[in-house]
C-alpha positions as CSV (number, residue, x, y, z in Angstrom):
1,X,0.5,6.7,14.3
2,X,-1.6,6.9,17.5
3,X,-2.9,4.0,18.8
4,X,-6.4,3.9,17.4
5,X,-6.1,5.6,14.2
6,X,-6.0,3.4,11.0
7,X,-5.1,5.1,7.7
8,X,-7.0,3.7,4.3
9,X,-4.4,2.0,3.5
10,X,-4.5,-0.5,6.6
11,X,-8.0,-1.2,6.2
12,X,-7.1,-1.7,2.4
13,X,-4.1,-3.8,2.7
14,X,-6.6,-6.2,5.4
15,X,-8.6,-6.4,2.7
16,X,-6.4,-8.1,0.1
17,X,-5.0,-10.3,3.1
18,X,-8.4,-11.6,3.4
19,X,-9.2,-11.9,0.0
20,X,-5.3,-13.6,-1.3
21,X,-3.9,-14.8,1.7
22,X,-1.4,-13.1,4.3
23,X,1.7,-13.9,1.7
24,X,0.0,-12.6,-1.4
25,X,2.4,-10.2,-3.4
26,X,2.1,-7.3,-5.8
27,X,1.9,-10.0,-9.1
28,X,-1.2,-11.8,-7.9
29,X,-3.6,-9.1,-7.4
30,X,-4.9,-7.2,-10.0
31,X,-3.8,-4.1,-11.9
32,X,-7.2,-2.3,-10.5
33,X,-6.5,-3.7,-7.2
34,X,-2.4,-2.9,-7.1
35,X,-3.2,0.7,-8.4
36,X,-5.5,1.2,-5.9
37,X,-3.0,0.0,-3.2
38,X,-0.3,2.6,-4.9
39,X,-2.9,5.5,-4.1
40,X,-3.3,4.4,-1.1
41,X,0.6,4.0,-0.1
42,X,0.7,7.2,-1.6
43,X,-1.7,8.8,1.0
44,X,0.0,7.5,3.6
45,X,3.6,8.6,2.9
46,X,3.0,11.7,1.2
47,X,-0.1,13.4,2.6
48,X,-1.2,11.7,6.2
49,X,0.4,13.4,8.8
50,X,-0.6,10.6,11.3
51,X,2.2,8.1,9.8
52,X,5.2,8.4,11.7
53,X,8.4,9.2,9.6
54,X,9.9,5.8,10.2
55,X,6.3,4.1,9.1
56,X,6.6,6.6,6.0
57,X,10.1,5.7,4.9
58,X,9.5,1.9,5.3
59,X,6.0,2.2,3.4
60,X,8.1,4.4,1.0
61,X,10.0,1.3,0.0
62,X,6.9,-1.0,-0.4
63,X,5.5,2.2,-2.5
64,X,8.2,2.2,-4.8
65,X,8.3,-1.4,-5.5
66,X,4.3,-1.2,-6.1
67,X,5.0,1.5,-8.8
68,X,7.8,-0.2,-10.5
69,X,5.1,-3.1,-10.3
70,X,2.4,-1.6,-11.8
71,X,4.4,0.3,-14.6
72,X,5.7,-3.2,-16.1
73,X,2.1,-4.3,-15.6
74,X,0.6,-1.0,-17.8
75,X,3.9,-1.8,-20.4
């Protein structure tokens, strides 16, 4: 990313720091509020060309534990 751009899903993520801590993990925040970070991980992997590929595969990983997250959360 260049130095002064933030993607949503920095500003997002500073967000729930604020709000559950810095170690707060996928099962304490809400479903509303861990599908909302999946769109957001989304975004930045799949659609914001600003993410470098080594930010994308390592936020790839964090995406697919959110999914797998939210999935046994909507079972």
């Amino acid at each position: 990313m260049s130095d002064d751009y933030r993607p949503p899903l920095a500003d997002y993520w500073d967000q729930l720091e604020s709000r559950y801590g810095g170690g707060f993990n996928f099962q304490q925040i809400s479903r509303d509020e861990l599908a909302q970070l999946v769109e957001h991980l989304r975004q930045a992997v799949k659609n914001d060309p600003q993410v470098t590929d080594v930010e994308k595969q390592n936020l790839g990983l964090v995406l697919k534990h959110a999914e797998q997250t939210l999935e046994k959360r909507s079972a």
